[in-house]
N, C-alpha and C positions, 0 to 999 in steps of 0.2 A: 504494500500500500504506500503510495505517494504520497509525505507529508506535508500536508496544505498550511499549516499555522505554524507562525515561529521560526521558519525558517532557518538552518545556523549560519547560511549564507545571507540573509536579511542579517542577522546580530547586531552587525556596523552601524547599518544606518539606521535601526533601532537605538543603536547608544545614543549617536551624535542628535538625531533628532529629540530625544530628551535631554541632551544637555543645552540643546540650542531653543528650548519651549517660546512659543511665542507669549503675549501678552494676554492674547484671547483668552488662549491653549491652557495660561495656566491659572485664568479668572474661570474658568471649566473646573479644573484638574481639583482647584480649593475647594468646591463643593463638593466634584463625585468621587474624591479619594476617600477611603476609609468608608466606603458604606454610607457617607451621609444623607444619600438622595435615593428614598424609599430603599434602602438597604440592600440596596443592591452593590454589589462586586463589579467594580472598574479597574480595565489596567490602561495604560497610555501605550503607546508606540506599539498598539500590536501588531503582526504581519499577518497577511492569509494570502499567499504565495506570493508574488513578487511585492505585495503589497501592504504598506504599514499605513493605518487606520490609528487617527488620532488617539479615540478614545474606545475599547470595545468591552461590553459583557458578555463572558461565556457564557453565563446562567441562559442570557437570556437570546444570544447571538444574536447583539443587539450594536451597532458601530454609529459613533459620531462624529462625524465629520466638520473643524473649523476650519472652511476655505479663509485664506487671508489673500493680499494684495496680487498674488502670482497665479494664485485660482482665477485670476479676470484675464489673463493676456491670450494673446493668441493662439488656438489650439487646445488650452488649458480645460474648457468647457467639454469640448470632445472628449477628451484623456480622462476626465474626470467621472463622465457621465461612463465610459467604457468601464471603467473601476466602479461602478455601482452597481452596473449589469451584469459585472463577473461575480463580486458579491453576493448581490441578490442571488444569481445562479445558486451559490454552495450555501443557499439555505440564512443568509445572514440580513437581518433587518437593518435599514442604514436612514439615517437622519443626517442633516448637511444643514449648517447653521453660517453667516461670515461672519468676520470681525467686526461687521458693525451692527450687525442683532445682539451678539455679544456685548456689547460697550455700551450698545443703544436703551436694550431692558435686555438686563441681566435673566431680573427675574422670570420674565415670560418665558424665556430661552429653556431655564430650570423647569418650567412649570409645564413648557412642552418633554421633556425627555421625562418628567416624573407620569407624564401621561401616556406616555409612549412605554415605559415600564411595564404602569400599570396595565394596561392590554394587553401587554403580552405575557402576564401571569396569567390571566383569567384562561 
């Protein structure tokens, strides 16, 4: 079996992209680390094959995504949307928020992912 998550060739750019966390990335990270957002289990920088997803729930194979300034350039849209469709394919629920929903209302941002949680317990 082909393993899809985690990757030990992803490892890399899993580190550097947490060490390099955006601003958005880490006004996220303060709420949903530690279980605090409906108790659920968040990791940052996860992979699912070539690709590392900001923020994902195993529980609930649940992926969020904070596009920032580079999400807008040329192409970026395509590449973006093709990685939500492969996603999507291996089963995994994906939410896409930008930095300026983030910055704009925090809270709503939360209040969308605590809602999107909660559906997908029921």
């Amino acid at each position: 079996m082909t393993q899809l998550y985690n990757k030990d060739s992803e490892k890399d750019k899993r580190r550097l992209l947490r060490q390099n966390i955006t601003k958005a990335e880490k006004l996220i990270w303060d709420k949903l680390r530690d279980r605090q957002l409906e108790n659920c289990k968040f990791r940052r920088q996860y992979s699912v094959d070539k690709f590392v997803i900001d923020f994902y729930s195993p529980e609930l194979r649940l992926a969020i995504e904070i596009d920032c300034e580079s999400h807008f350039e040329n192409g970026a849209a395509e590449y973006d949307q093709a990685i939500q469709e492969f996603l999507e394919s291996a089963g995994i629920n994906f939410i896409r928020f930008t930095n300026n929903d983030v910055y704009g209302n925090l809270s709503e941002v939360l209040e969308s992912i605590a809602q999107n949680i909660r559906n997908l317990r029921k």
